[in-house]
matplotlib code that plots the C-alpha trace (Angstrom):
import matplotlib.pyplot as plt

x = [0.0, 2.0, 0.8, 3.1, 2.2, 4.9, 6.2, 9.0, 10.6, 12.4, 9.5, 10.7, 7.9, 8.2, 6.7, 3.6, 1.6, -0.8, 1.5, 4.2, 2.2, 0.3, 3.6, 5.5, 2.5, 2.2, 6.2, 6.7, 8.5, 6.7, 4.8, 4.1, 4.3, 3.3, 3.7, 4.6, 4.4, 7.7, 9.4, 12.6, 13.1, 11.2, 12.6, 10.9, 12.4, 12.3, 11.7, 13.6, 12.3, 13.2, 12.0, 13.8, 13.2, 13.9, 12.8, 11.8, 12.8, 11.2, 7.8, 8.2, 7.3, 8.9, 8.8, 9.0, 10.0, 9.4, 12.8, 12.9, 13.5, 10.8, 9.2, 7.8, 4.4, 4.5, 6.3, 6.4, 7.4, 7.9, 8.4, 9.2, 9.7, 6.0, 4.9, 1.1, 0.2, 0.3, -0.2, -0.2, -1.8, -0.9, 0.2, 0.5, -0.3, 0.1, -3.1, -1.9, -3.4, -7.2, -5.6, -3.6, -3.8, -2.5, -2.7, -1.6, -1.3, -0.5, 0.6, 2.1, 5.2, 3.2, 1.9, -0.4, -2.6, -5.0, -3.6, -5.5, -5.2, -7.0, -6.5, -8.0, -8.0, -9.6, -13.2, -13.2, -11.7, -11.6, -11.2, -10.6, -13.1, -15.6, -16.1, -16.9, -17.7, -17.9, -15.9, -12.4, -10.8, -7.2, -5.8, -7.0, -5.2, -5.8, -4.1, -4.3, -3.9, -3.1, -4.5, -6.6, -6.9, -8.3, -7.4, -8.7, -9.0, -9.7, -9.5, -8.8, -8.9, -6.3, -3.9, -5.5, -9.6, -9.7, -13.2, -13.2, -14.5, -14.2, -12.8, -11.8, -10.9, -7.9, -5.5, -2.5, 0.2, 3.4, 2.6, 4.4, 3.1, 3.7, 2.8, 1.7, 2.1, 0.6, 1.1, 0.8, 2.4, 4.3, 1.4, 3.0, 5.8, 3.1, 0.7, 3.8, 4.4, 1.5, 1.0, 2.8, 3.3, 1.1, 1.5, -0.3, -0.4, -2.6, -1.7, -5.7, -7.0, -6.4, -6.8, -4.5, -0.4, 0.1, 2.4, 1.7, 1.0, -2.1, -3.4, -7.5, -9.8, -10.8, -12.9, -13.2, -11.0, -7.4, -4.7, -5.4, -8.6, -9.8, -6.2, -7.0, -4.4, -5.2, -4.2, -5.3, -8.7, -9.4, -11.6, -11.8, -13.8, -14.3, -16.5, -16.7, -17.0, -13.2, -12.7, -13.1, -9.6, -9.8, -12.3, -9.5, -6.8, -9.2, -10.1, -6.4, -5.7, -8.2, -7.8, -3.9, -5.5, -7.8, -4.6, -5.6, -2.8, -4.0, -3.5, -4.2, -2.6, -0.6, 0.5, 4.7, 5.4, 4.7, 5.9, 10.1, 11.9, 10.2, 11.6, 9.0, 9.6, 9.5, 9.8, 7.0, 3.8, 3.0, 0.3, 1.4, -0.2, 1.3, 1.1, 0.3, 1.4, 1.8, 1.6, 2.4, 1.4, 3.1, 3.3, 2.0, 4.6, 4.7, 5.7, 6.6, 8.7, 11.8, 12.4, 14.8, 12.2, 13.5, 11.3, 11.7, 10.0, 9.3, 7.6, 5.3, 4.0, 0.0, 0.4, 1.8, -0.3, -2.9, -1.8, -1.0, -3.8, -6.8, -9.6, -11.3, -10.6, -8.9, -7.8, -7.5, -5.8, -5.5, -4.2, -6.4, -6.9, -8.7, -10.6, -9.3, -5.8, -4.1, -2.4, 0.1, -1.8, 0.5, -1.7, -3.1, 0.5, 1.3, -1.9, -0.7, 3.0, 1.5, -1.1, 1.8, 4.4, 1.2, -0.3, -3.5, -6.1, -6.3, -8.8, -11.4, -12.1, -12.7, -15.3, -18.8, -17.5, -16.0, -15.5, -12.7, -9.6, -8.9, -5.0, -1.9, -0.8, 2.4, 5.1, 3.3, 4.1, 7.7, 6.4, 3.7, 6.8, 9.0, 6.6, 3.8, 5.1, 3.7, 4.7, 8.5, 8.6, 7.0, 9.9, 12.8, 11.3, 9.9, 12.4, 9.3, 8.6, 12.1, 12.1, 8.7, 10.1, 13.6, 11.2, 9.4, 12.2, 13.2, 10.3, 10.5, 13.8, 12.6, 9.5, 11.8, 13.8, 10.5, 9.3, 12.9, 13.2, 9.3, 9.7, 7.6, 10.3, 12.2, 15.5, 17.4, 16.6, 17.5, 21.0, 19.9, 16.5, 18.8, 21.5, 18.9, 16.6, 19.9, 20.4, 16.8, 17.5, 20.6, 19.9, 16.5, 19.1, 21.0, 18.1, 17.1, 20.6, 20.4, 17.0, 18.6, 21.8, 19.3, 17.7, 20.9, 22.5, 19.5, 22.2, 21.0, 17.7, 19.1, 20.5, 17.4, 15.3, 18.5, 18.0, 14.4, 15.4, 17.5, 15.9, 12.5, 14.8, 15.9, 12.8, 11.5, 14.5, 13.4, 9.5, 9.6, 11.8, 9.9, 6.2, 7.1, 8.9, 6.8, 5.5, 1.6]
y = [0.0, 3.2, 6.1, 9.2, 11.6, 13.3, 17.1, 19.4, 20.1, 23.4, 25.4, 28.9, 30.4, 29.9, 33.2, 31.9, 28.5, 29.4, 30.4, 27.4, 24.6, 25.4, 26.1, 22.7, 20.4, 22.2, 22.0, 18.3, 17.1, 13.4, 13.9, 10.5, 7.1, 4.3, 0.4, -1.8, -5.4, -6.9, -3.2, -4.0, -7.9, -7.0, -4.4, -1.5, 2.3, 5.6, 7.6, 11.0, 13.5, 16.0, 15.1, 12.8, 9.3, 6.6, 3.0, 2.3, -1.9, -3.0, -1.5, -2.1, 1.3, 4.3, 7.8, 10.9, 14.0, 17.3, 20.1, 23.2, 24.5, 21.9, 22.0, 18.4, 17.8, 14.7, 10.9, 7.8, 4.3, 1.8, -2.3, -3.8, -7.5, -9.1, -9.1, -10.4, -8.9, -5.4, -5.0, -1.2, 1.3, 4.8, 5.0, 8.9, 12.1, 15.0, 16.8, 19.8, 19.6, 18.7, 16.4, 14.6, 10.9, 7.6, 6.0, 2.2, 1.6, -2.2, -2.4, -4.7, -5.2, -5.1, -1.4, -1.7, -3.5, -1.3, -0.8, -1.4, 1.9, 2.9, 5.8, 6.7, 9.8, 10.2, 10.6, 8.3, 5.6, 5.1, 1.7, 2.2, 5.2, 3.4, 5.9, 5.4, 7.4, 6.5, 6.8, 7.3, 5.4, 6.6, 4.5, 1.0, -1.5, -2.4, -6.2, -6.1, -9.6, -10.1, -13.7, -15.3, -12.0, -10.2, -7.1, -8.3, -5.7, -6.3, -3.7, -4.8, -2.4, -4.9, -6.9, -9.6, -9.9, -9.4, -8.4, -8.2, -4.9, -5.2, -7.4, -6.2, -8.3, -7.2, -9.0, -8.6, -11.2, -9.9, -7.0, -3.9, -1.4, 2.2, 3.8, 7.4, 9.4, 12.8, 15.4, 18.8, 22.2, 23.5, 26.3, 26.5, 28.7, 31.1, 31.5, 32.1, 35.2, 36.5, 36.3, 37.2, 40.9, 42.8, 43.4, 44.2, 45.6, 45.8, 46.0, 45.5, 42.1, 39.5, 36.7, 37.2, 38.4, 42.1, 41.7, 39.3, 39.0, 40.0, 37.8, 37.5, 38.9, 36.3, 35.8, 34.0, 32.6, 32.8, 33.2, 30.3, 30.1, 30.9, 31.0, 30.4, 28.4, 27.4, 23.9, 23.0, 22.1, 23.2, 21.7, 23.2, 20.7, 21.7, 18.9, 17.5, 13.9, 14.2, 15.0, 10.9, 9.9, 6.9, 8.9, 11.1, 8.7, 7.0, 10.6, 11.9, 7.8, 8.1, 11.4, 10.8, 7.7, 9.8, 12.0, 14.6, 16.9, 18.3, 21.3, 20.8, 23.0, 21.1, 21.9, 21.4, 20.7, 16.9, 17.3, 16.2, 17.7, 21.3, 23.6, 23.9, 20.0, 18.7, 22.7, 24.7, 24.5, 26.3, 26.2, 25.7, 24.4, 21.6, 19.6, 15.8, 14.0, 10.9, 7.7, 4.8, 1.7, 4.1, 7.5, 10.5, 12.5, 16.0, 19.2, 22.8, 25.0, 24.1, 27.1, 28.9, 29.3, 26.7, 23.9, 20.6, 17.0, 15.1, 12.0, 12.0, 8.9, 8.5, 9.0, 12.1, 13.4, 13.2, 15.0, 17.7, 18.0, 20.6, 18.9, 22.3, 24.5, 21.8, 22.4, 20.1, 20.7, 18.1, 19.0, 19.2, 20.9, 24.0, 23.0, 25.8, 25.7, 28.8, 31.6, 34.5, 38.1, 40.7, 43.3, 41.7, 41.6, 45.2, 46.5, 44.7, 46.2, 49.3, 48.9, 48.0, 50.8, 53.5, 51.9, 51.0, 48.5, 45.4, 44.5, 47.3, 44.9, 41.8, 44.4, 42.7, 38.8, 39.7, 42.5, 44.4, 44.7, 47.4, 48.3, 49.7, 48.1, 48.1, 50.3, 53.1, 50.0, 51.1, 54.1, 52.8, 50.2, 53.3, 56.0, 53.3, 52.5, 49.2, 48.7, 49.7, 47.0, 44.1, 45.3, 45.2, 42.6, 39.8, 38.3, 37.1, 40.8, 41.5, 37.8, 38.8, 41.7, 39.9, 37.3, 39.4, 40.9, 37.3, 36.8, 40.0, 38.8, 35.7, 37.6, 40.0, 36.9, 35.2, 38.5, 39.0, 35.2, 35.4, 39.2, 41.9, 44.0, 46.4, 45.3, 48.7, 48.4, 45.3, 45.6, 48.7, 47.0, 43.5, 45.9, 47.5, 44.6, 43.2, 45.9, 45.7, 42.0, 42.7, 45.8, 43.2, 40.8, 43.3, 44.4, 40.5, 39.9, 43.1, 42.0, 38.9, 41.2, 42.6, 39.7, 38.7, 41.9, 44.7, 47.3, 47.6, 49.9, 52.8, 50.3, 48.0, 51.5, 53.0, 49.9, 49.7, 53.5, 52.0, 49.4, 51.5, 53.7, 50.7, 49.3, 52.7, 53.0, 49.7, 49.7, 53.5, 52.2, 48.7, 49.8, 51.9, 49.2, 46.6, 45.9, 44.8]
z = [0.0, -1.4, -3.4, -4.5, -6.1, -8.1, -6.9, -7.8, -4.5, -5.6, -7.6, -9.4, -7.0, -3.4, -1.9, 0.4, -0.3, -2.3, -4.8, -4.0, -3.4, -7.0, -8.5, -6.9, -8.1, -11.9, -12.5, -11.3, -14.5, -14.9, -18.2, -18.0, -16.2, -18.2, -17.1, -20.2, -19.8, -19.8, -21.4, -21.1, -22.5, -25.5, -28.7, -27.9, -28.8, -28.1, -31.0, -31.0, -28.6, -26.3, -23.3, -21.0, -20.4, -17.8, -17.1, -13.6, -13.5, -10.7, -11.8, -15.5, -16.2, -18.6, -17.1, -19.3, -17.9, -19.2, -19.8, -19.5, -23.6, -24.4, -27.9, -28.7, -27.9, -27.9, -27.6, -29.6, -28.6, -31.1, -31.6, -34.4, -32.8, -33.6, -30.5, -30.2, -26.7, -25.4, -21.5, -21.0, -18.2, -17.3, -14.1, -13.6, -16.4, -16.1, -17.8, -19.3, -22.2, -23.7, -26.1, -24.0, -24.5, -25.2, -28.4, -29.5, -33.4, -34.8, -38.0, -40.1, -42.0, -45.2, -45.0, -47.9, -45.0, -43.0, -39.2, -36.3, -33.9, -30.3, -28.3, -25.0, -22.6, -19.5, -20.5, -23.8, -25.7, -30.0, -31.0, -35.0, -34.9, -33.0, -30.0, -26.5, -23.7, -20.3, -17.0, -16.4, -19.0, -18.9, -15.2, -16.1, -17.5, -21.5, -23.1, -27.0, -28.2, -32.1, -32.9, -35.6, -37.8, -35.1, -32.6, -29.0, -26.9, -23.1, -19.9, -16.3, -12.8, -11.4, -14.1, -13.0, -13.8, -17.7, -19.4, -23.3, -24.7, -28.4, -31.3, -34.6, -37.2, -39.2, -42.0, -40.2, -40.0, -38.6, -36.1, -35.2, -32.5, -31.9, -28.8, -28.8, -25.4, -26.2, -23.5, -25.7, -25.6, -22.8, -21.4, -18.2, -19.0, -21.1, -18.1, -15.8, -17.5, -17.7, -14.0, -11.2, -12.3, -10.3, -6.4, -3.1, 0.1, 3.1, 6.5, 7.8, 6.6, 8.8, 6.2, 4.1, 4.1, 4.0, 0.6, -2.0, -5.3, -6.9, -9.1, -9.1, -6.0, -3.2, -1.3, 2.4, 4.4, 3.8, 1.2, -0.1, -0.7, -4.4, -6.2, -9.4, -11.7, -15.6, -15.0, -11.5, -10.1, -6.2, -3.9, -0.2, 2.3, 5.9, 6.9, 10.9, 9.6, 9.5, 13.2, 13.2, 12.9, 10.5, 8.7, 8.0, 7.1, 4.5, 3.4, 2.6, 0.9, -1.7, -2.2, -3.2, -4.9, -6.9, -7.9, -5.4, -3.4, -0.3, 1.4, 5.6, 8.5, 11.0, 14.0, 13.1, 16.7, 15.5, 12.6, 11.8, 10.0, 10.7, 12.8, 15.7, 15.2, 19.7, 20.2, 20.4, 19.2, 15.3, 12.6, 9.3, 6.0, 4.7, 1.1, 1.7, -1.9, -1.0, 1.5, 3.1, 5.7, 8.1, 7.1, 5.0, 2.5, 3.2, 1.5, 3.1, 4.9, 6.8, 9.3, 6.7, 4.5, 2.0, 0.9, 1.3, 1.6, 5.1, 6.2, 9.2, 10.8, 11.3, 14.8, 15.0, 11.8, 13.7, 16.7, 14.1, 11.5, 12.3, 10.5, 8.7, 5.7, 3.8, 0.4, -2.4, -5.9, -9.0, -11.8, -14.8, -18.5, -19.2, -22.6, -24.6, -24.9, -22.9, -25.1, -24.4, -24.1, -25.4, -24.7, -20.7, -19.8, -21.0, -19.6, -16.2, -16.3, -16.5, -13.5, -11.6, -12.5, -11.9, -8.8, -10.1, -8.1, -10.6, -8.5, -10.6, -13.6, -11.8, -9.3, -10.9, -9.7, -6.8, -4.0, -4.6, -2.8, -1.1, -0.5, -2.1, -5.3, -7.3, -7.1, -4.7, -2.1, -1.7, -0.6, 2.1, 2.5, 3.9, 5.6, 7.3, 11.0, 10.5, 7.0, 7.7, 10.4, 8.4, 5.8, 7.8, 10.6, 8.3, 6.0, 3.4, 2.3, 0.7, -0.3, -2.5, -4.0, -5.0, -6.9, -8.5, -10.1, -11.0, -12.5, -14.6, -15.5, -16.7, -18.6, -20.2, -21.6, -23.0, -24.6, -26.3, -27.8, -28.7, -30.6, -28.4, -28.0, -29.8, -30.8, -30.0, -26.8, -26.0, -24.7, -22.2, -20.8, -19.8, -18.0, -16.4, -15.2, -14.0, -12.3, -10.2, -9.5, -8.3, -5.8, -4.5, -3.9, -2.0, 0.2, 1.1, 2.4, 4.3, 5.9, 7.1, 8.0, 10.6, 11.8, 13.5, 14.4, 14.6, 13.2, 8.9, 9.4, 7.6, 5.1, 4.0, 3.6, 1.2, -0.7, -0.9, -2.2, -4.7, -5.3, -6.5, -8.4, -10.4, -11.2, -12.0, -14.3, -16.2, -16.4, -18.0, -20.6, -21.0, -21.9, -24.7, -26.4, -26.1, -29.1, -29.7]

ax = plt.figure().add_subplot(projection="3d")
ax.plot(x, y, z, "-o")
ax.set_aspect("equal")
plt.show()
């Protein structure tokens, strides 16, 4: 009895959990896991991609994981041996894409002769154009036998009970099979920079940081309650059933089981590898992705605000869990496939560089957002009492603004290689956005500086000084020459 659920333990975007957690599930790099009946004593190939690739032995399964410059959209798998049965069940995808789907094709050496094909996703199957739709169809197990001119097709739920769900008579004699693992474009990247542009401040809601990243209004709860991500589906459950303890272990099971990633606070006092860990008591939401006979798989904060992986036996998971406002997320396709906005993301930079609430145009779903926005924080940063000492007090503010710039950095990059800006500016915006990440980075190590001494006050606010004249410095120059 194991389940996990794969996770990118070092996301681009670690600022706060709703961002991270979303960010650490999306950017795992398994495209696929796929079990292949007896893989690796048979002929089979990887065609040429560029993705990577890897055989797990002991589970007879290939794993293809996705790189960062990625342009395929796709992987093929191909034996030319004559086998007569294909075993073959996804064991993980990640859905990134409405298209994505498996697809099996026999053919035979003579290719005058008509191929057998049949592809399947999680809503339907197509079984030489014959269509099907039903329930999940993309995690069970599927045999193809080639015997007495015909296809046999037959699904199982365990490898073991076979039921036959079509037969298709075909000429062929000497069978070759291609497998097809479509996973489609790389839209991550894309939706990254269009988001995480615009910022926010306010020192008076009590559900929410005071600095974070605006990205859509909220409502309820906390911070991470309604983030909205293209490929992700949330579910938030606060139901008293779950104060039962078994109730909850067989709760968080299925839900990995179901390809589910849950969100729960825990108190980290129970929880090793945490700082509070046998310390003192402190509530923290925490990413289950996986389990055991013994233990649950969790993903967070260590106290240095790096992330990393832990285990934590049932025992003392269930001293720590608080059994409301639990979040789930599973990663799933948006139907239309998402495309870069030229014209959102300039219209965003320029909220942020003039201060505007982003929060306006969203005003007729949602209640807006009242606060400080964009670079007018840097001034409520330095004049607010309050603001000034969650600057230089807590270590996550300056840690925000040095990944934003990051992020700029990296969205300046994508705009270059994909032609929206001008080339004779080129050269100058780089120096300059290199110059913001660098005086960020500056102020962050200052911060920390402080922390241990309590002598850099007059230093972090001459580098937030710096630092806004820097960014200042690169957005007037970056609007104007973006092109579109």
């Amino acid at each position: 009895m194991k389940k996990i659920l794969p996770i990118n333990d070092k996301p681009r975007i670690t600022s706060y959990v709703q961002h991270s957690y979303l960010n650490a599930i999306v950017t795992n790099d398994q495209l696929f896991n796929v079990y292949i009946k007896d893989f690796n004593k048979t002929d089979w190939m990887v065609l040429k991609t560029d993705v990577e690739w890897e055989v797990d032995d002991n589970s007879e399964s290939i794993i293809l994981r996705d790189t960062i410059n990625r342009k395929s959209t796709d992987c093929k798998l191909e034996n030319k041996s004559e086998i007569r049965e294909l075993v073959i069940r996804v064991n993980e995808v990640k859905i990134m894409d409405n298209l994505t789907s498996v697809k099996v094709m026999i053919r035979d050496e003579d290719s005058s002769i008509e191929p057998f094909f049949m592809k399947w996703n999680q809503y339907d199957i197509n079984i030489n154009d014959c269509l099907n739709t039903h329930d999940n169809h993309l995690y069970l197990y599927y045999k193809l036998v080639t015997e007495n001119g015909k296809v046999i097709v037959y699904v199982s739920d365990d490898n073991y009970e076979w039921e036959i769900i079509k037969q298709i008579s075909v000429a062929i004699e000497k069978p070759q099979i291609e497998v097809e693992l479509f996973f489609g474009d790389n839209q991550y990247n894309t939706w990254k920079n269009m988001n995480y542009i615009q910022l926010f401040y306010n020192e008076d809601d009590p559900n929410t940081v005071n600095v974070d990243y605006y990205m859509f209004t909220r409502k309820g709860w906390d911070a991470s309650y309604n983030c909205m991500c293209n490929f992700v589906d949330t579910e938030y459950i606060d139901s008293p059933q779950l104060d039962d303890n078994q109730k909850l272990i067989d709760y968080l099971q299925k839900s990995i089981d179901e390809h589910y990633y849950v969100n729960i606070m825990l108190d980290e006092f129970y929880v090793e590898g945490r700082g509070p860990y046998n310390k003192f008591h402190y509530d923290h939401y925490d990413l289950v992705y996986g389990y055991d006979e013994k233990t649950f798989y969790i993903f967070g904060y260590k106290d240095n605000g790096k992330m990393s992986k832990t285990c934590v036996l049932y025992d003392n998971f269930l001293k720590a869990a608080y059994r409301r406002h639990i979040v789930r997320y599973k990663i799933n396709y948006n139907t239309v496939s998402y495309r870069f906005n030229i014209g959102y993301v300039k219209q965003t930079l320029m909220e942020y560089v003039e201060g505007i609430d982003s929060s306006i145009k969203f005003a007729g779903i949602l209640t807006q957002r009242k606060g400080t926005y964009g670079l007018k924080i840097f001034e409520i940063l330095k004049k607010s009492e309050n603001a000034r000492g969650l600057l230089i007090n807590d270590g996550r503010v300056s840690f925000l603004l040095l990944e934003h710039c990051r992020l700029m950095q990296e969205r300046l990059d994508y705009l270059i290689d994909n032609g929206y800006i001008e080339n004779k500016e080129i050269e100058t915006l780089l120096e300059r956005c290199n110059n913001m990440v660098k005086s960020a980075n500056l102020l962050k190590n200052l911060v920390i500086k402080h922390a241990l001494k309590q002598q850099f006050q007059n230093e972090i606010l001459k580098s937030l000084d710096e630092l806004y004249h820097n960014e200042k410095m690169f957005y007037d120059l970056l609007l104007p020459n973006i092109k579109g």
